[in-house]
N, C-alpha and C positions, 0 to 999 in steps of 0.2 A: 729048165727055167720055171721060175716057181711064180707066182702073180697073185696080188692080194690089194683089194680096192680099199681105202679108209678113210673115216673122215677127215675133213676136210681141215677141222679144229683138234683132231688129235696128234699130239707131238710124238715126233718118230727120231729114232736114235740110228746112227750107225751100227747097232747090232737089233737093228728088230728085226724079226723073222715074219712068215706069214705064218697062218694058224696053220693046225695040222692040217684041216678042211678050210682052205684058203677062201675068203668071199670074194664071188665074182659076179655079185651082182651090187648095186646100188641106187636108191635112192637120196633123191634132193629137191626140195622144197625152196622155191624163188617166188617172189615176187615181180611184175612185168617192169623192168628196168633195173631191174639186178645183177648177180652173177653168178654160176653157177660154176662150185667146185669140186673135185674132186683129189685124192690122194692115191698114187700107184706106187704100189710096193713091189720090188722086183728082185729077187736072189736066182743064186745059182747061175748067174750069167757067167760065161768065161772072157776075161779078161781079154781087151783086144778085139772083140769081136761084133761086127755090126748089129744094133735092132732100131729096129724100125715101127715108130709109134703111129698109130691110127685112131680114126673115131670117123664111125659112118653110123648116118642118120638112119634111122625107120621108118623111114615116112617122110615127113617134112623138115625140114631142118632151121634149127634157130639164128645160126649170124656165124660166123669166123671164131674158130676156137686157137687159144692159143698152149704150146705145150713149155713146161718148166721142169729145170731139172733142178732138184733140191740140194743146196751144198749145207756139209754139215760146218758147224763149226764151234770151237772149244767155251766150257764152262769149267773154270780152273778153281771157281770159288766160290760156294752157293752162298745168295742174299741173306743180312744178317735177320733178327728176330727185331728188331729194330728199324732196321734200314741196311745202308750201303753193304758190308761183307759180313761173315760170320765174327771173324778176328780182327776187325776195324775197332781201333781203341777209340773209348771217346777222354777229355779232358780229365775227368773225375777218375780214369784206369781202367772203368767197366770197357765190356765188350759189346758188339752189338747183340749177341749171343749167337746159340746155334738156334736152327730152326728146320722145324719140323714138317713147315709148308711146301714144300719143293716136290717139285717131280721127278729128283731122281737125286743122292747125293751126289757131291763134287769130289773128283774130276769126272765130265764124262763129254762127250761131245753130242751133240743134237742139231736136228735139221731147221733150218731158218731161211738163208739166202736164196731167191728162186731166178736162175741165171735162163733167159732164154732161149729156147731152142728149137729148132725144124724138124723134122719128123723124122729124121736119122741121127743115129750119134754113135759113137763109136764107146764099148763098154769099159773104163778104164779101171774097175773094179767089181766081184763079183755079186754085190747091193748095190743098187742105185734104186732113189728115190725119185717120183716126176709128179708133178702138180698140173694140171688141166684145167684150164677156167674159160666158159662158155657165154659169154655176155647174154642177157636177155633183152630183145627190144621192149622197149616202153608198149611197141603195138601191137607184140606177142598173143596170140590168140593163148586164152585160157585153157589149159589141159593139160596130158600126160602124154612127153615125149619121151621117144626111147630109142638108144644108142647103144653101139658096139665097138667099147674100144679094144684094139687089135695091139697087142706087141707078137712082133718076130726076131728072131734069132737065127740066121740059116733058113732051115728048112723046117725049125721047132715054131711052133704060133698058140699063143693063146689069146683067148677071147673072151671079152668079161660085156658084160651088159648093164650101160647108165642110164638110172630112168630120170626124167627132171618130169617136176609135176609145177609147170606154173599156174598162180592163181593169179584172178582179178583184183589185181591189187597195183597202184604203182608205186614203185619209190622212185619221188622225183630227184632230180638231177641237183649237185649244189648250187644251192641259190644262197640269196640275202637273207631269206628267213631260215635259212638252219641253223642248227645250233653251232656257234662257232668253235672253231678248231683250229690250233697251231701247230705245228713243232717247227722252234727253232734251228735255221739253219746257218753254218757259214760258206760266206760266196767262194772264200780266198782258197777253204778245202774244197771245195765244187772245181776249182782251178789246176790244185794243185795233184789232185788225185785222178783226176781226166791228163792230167800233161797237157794243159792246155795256159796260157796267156791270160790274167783276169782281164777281164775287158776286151779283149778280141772277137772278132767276126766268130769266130769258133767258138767263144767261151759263151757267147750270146746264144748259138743253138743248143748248146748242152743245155745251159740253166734253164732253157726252154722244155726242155727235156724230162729237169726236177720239179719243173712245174706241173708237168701234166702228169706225172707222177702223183704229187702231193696232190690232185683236184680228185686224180681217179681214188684215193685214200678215203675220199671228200675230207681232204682239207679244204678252206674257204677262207681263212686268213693266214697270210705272208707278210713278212717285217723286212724294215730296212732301216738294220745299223746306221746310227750318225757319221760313224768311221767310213763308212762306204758310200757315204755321199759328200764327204769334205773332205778334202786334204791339206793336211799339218805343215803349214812352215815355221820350224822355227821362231820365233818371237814377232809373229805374225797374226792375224786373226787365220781362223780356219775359212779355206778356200773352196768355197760351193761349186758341185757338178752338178750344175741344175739339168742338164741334157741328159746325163747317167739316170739321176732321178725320174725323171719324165718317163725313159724310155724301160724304166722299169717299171713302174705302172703302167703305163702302158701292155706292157709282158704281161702284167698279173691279172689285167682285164681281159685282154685275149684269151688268157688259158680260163677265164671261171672264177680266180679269186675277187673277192666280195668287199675284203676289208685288208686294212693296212695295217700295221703297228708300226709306229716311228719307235726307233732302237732308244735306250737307255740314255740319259743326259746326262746321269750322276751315280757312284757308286761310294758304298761306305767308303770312308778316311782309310788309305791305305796304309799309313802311319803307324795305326792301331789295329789289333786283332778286329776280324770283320764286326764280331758280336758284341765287342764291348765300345764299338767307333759312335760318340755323338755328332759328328759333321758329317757332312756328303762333300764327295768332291767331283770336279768335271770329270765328265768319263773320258774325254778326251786330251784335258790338263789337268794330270793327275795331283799335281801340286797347289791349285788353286779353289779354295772351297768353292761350292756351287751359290751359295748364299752370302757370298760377298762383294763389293762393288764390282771388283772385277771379276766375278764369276756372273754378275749381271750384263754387264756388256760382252762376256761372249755371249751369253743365251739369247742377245740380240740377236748376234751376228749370225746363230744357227736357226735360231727358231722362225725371224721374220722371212727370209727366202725360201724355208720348207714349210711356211704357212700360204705363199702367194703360191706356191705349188698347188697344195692341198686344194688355196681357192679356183687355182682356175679347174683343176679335173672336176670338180664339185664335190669334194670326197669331206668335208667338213663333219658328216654325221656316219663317215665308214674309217675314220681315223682313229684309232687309238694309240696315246702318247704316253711311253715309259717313264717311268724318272727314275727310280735305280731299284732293281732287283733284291728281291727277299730285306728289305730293310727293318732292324731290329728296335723294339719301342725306343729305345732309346734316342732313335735317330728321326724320330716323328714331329719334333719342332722346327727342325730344318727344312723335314719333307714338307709340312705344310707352308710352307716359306714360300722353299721352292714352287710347289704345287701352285701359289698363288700369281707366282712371274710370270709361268708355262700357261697360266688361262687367260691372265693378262695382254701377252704375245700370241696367241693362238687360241683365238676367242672362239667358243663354243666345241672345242677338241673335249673327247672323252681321256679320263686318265685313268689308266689303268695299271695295275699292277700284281706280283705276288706279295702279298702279305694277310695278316690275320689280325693282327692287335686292334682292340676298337680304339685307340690310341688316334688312329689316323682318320674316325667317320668326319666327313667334310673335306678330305682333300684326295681323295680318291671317287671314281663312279664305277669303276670296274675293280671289286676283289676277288683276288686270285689265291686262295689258299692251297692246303695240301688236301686231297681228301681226308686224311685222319685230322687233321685242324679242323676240315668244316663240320665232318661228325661230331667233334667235340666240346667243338663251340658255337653248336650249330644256332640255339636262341642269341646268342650275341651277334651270325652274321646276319640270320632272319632280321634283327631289329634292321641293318642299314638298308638289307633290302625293301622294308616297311617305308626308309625314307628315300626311297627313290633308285637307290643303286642296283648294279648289279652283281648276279655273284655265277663264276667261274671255280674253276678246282683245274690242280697238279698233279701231278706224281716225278718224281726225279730216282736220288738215288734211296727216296725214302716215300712210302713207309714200305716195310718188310713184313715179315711173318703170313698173316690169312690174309691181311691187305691186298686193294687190287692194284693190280702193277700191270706193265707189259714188259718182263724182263725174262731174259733166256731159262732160266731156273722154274718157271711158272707155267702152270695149264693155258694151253691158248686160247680159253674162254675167259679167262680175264681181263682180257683189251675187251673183246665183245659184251663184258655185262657194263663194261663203263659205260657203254652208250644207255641201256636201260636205269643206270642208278642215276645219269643228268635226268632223266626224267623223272624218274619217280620222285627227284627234290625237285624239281623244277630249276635247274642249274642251270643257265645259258651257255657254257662253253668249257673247254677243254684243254691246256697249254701242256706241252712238253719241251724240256728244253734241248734237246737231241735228236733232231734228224738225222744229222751225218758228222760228227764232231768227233772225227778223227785224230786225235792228235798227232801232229807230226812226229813228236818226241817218242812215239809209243807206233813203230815201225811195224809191228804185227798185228795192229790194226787196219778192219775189222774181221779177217777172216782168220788168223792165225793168235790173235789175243783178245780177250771180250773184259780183264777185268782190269780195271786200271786204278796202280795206286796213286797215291798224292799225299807224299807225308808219312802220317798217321792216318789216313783216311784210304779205303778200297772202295773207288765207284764199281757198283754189280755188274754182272755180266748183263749187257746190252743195252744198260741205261745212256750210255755215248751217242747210240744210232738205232734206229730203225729202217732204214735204207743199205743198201750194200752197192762202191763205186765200181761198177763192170765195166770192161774195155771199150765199150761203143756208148755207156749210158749210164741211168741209175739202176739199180736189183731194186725189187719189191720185197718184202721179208713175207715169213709167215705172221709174224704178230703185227707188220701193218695190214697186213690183210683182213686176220679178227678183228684191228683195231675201224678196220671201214666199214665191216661185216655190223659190228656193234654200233653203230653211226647209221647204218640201213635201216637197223630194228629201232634206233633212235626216232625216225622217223615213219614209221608204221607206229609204232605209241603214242606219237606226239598226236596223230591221225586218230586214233581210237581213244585217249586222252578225249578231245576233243567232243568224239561224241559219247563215251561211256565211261566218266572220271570212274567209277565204282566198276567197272570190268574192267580198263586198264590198271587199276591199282590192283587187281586181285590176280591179275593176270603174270603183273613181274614183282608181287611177292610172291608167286609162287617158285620163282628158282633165285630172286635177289630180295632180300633184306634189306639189308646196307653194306655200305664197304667193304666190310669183313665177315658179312654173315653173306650167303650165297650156297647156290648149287655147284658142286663140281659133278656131278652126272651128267655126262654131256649126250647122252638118249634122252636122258628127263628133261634137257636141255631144248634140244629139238624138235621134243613132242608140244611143250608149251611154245615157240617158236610157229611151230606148224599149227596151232589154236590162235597162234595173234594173226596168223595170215590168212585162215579160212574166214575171222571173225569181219575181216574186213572184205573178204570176196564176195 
């Protein structure tokens, strides 16, 4: 049995090996309310056979550790140079190209999903990967702890040594003031992927489940589709579950989220191709434009009941209201229409959205571009943010190439710098549209297929999800994990920001640039890391 310690952000394949001179020591650098990880690398196991995972303290010990075993799973098709897949055709014939960014060409399989486990397990292959994460209390005494974690095999035992070095420093918990963060998810796959009843006594403590998932990510904002609080009769108006709504807010308070998004009210004209549609239509009457008589009397019938909602929790200044997703200039005279009903009905709601065209300044307060739009157009969105707005950034199945993403194909220090590039622009938040968007239609989803086509179009390997649905709960992945890691140091910047704008600018230019320009050294990576933490102790 062979044993090898590795970071924590370095991606590991089904055929990594350990070094010849395996590392079995390790240091890690937290902060007090953090967490502390580690990567164990293990070969030479024989198949079938019990090992038994440990970790004792030297001394003092910090809180309850938990162990993880890393499942690998398939990248059939690496991200184009563009966006979505290499061979993803766009209209004009081009390709998205090939690209040279990736960390390994396709096909190949690599470790992501971290499936829970007890301190025994039975070897059912001769690698297996495990992940270890150590909470740190908030009241952690400052210093250098140090640890022995144990694997056995039989009567064979190795032993390797983890040092955590905390410093005085906290990162606090998700609150109201941090920089907000989403990824969308759907309930009805939360449902169906659990075997569980949407809406059932049991479907209620799962979701509870993805919740404390998504807070420990520190995510801090959770949405709730229109579809999932009304239901559709027929040539009916749509029928309000005001009790459903309640009691999910209610859910989102209890677990830590901060803020809402009410789901989308209108989507381009499905009639016409999405980019060249000049109407919007109800997201929920797909037939009926949203900016016509009768698309104003539904937006009564939806908006005024999930507004007396919004008033009594008092959430009026933690609501953000959709009106339809990635909308094309074209469709900016409607949206402003629309925009103008939805503030009329639900006075003093924030509206938010993605898109980029200054087409739309004044009927938006929240934009939501891609980060390659906001690099690009970065003096046109500064101007809205000059008149009061604010501005968010994306990433989906685009951009590709050096871009930062969190996709299977990528270093896992690219979820992590996004947290330092919202800062170093000063970006208030974060959207993804893929927590767990499994499609039904695509059965080898997510562990046995990661790329999925549509058409002419290949969404990348692992833009669908971030999350993985296991037998009892959610998995936590390794790139939601950079991606919380980098939402830590979000907030250690924002803190030295604060009091040293000229050493925190100097500090995350020195491994991020901007979106495409960055450090992939991920030593150089931690050495500046381990200077933002001491700067603050």
């Amino acid at each position: 049995m062979r044993v090898e310690l590795r970071d924590s952000l370095e991606n590991l394949f089904t055929d990594s090996k350990p070094g010849r001179r395996p590392v079995h020591s390790w240091r890690v650098d937290v902060g007090r309310g953090g967490l502390a990880a580690v990567h164990v690398l293990v070969t030479d196991l024989i198949p079938g056979a019990s090992v038994r995972l440990g970790l004792l303290a030297d001394g003092a010990s910090l809180g309850p550790a938990q162990w993880f075993q890393l499942i690998d799973v398939p990248v059939e098709e690496n991200t184009g140079m563009s966006g979505f897949t290499e061979s993803t055709c766009w209209e004009d014939g081009s390709k998205a190209g090939a690209n040279p960014y990736v960390i390994r060409k396709a096909p190949f399989r690599t470790y992501d999903a971290m499936k829970p486990i007890s301190s025994r397990i039975r070897a059912m292959a001769d690698t297996l990967a495990f992940r270890l994460h150590l909470p740190i209390s908030p009241h952690a005494r400052a210093g250098t702890y140090a640890f022995r974690i144990t694997l056995q095999m039989g009567t064979e035992k190795v032993e390797c040594r983890w040092e955590i070095h905390v410093f005085n420093v906290v990162i606090p918990p998700v609150r109201a003031d941090s920089l907000a963060y989403t990824n969308w998810f759907l309930y009805d796959l939360i449902a169906k992927r659990q075997g569980l009843r949407q809406w059932s006594p049991e479907f209620w403590a799962m979701l509870r489940k993805y919740i404390r998932l998504m807070v420990h990510g520190r995510q801090n904002t959770a949405w709730i589709p229109m579809s999932d609080i009304f239901e559709q009769r027929k040539g009916r108006p749509p029928v309000f579950q005001r009790e459903r709504m309640e009691r999910l807010i209610r859910l989102f308070q209890e677990e830590g989220i901060q803020y809402i998004e009410g789901g989308h009210l209108a989507l381009a004209d499905p009639a016409v191709p999405q980019w060249k549609a000049e109407r919007l239509s109800l997201g929920m009457e797909r037939k009926t434009y949203a900016t016509s008589p009768e698309g104003y009397q539904f937006l009564l019938d939806v908006c005024r009941p999930v507004y007396e909602v919004i008033q009594r929790f008092g959430l009026q200044d933690r609501w953000i209201q959709h009106l339809s997703d990635e909308p094309n200039a074209l469709l900016a005279t409607d949206y402003r229409l629309l925009a103008g009903w939805v503030r009329k009905l639900m006075p003093g709601i924030k509206i938010g959205d993605a898109l980029m065209d200054a087409s739309f300044a004044g009927a938006v307060d929240i934009w939501c571009p891609t980060i390659k739009t906001y690099q690009t157009n970065r003096r046109v969105l500064e101007r809205q943010r000059k008149a009061g707005d604010l501005l968010w950034v994306y990433t989906c199945c685009v951009p590709g190439g050096p871009w930062l993403n969190r996709l299977l194909d990528q270093e896992l220090l690219r979820p992590v710098l996004m947290g330092w590039g919202l800062v170093r622009f000063n970006l208030q938040g974060f959207l993804h549209w893929g927590l767990n968007v499994y499609h039904e239609r695509h059965a080898g989803l997510p562990f046995h297929q990661s790329v999925i086509k549509e058409g002419n179009l290949s969404f990348p390997a692992g833009d669908t999800h971030i999350i993985y649905p296991g037998p009892k709960g959610p998995w936590s992945s390794l790139r939601f994990e950079a991606h919380r890691e980098g939402f830590e140091d979000a907030e250690l910047l924002r803190q030295l920001k604060a009091r040293s704008p000229r050493q925190a600018e100097k500090l995350i230019r020195s491994v991020f640039r901007d979106f495409k320009s960055y450090t992939r050294d991920l030593p150089a990576f931690r050495a500046t890391r381990r200077r933002l933490l001491s700067s603050l102790s």
